[in-house]
C-alpha positions in Angstrom: 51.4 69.1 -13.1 48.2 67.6 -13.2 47.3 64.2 -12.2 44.3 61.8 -13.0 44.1 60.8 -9.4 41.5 60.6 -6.4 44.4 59.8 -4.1 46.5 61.6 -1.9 49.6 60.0 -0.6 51.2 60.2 3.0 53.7 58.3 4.6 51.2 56.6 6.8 48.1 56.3 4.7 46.4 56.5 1.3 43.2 58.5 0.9 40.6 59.7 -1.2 40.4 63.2 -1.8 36.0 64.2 -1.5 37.2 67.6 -3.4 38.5 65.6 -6.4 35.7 63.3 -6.3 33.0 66.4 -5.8 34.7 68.2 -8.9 34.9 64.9 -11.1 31.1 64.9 -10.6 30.1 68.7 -11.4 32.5 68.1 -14.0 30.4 65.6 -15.2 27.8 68.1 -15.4 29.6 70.6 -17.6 31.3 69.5 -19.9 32.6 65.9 -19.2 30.9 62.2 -18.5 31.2 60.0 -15.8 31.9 56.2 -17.6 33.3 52.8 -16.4 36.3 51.8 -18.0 35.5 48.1 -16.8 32.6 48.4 -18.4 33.7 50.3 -21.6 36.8 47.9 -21.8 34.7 44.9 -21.8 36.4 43.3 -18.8 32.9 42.8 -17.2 29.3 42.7 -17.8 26.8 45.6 -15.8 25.4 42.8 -14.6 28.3 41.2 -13.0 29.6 44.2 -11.7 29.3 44.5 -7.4 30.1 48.3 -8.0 26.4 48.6 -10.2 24.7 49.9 -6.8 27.7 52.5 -5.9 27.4 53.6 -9.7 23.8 54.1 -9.6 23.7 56.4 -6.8 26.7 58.4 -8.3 24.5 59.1 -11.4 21.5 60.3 -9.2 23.7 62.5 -7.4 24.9 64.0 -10.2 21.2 64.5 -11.3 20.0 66.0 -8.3 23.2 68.1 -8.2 21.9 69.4 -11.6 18.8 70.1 -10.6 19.3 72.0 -7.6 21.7 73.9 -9.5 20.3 75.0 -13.0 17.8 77.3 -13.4 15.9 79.1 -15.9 17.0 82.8 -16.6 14.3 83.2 -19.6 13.0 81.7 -22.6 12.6 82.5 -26.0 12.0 81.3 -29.4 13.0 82.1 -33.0 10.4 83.0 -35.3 
Protein backbone atom coordinates (compact mmCIF):
# COMPACT_ATOMS: atom_id res chain seq x y z
CA UNK A 1 0.00 0.00 0.00
CA UNK A 2 1.00 3.23 -0.96
CA UNK A 3 1.01 6.20 1.11
CA UNK A 4 1.02 10.02 0.46
CA UNK A 5 3.63 10.63 3.12
CA UNK A 6 7.26 12.17 3.58
CA UNK A 7 7.38 10.56 7.04
CA UNK A 8 8.62 7.62 8.45
CA UNK A 9 7.61 6.57 11.90
CA UNK A 10 9.67 4.95 14.76
CA UNK A 11 9.05 4.49 18.18
CA UNK A 12 11.41 7.28 19.16
CA UNK A 13 11.20 9.74 16.41
CA UNK A 14 9.48 11.08 13.31
CA UNK A 15 11.48 11.86 10.16
CA UNK A 16 11.52 12.85 6.82
CA UNK A 17 12.38 10.58 4.32
CA UNK A 18 15.14 12.76 1.50
CA UNK A 19 14.21 9.70 -1.01
CA UNK A 20 10.49 10.57 -0.98
CA UNK A 21 11.14 14.13 -1.03
CA UNK A 22 13.95 13.63 -4.02
CA UNK A 23 11.34 11.48 -6.05
CA UNK A 24 8.29 13.93 -5.30
CA UNK A 25 10.64 16.54 -7.07
CA UNK A 26 11.79 14.51 -10.31
CA UNK A 27 8.37 13.56 -10.22
CA UNK A 28 7.63 16.90 -10.65
CA UNK A 29 9.61 16.85 -13.60
CA UNK A 30 7.87 14.01 -15.43
CA UNK A 31 4.76 13.92 -15.26
CA UNK A 32 3.34 15.62 -11.99
CA UNK A 33 3.55 19.39 -10.34
CA UNK A 34 4.76 20.57 -7.24
CA UNK A 35 1.63 22.98 -5.71
CA UNK A 36 0.70 24.39 -2.27
CA UNK A 37 -2.40 23.30 -1.05
CA UNK A 38 -2.40 26.39 1.45
CA UNK A 39 -2.08 28.27 -1.27
CA UNK A 40 -4.49 26.51 -3.77
CA UNK A 41 -7.10 26.18 -0.79
CA UNK A 42 -7.05 29.80 -0.20
CA UNK A 43 -6.12 29.46 3.50
CA UNK A 44 -3.23 32.09 2.87
CA UNK A 45 -1.97 34.69 0.60
CA UNK A 46 1.86 34.08 -1.25
CA UNK A 47 2.54 36.82 0.39
CA UNK A 48 1.79 35.89 3.86
CA UNK A 49 3.23 32.75 3.55
CA UNK A 50 6.83 32.28 5.86
CA UNK A 51 7.31 29.07 3.64
CA UNK A 52 7.54 31.54 0.19
CA UNK A 53 11.54 31.39 0.46
CA UNK A 54 11.67 27.40 1.16
CA UNK A 55 9.18 27.17 -1.91
CA UNK A 56 11.21 29.16 -4.14
CA UNK A 57 14.31 27.38 -3.84
CA UNK A 58 12.34 23.99 -4.28
CA UNK A 59 11.23 25.24 -7.69
CA UNK A 60 14.84 26.18 -8.73
CA UNK A 61 15.99 22.95 -7.81
CA UNK A 62 13.74 21.31 -9.65
CA UNK A 63 14.84 23.51 -12.63
CA UNK A 64 18.32 22.91 -12.35
CA UNK A 65 17.55 19.19 -11.80
CA UNK A 66 15.98 19.49 -15.35
CA UNK A 67 18.60 21.03 -16.78
CA UNK A 68 21.38 19.02 -15.84
CA UNK A 69 19.37 16.15 -16.75
CA UNK A 70 17.68 16.64 -20.28
CA UNK A 71 19.40 16.67 -23.26
CA UNK A 72 18.94 16.92 -26.80
CA UNK A 73 19.23 13.54 -28.79
CA UNK A 74 18.32 15.38 -32.27
CA UNK A 75 16.07 17.61 -33.94
CA UNK A 76 13.88 17.66 -36.67
CA UNK A 77 11.04 19.30 -38.40
CA UNK A 78 7.93 18.42 -40.42
CA UNK A 79 7.74 19.79 -43.80
Amino acid sequence: MVRNEIKMKSQEEERFDKKQIALAFRNSTIEDELSCSLLDEGIIKREACRLKDICNEANELVDKYVERTTRVVGNFTFD
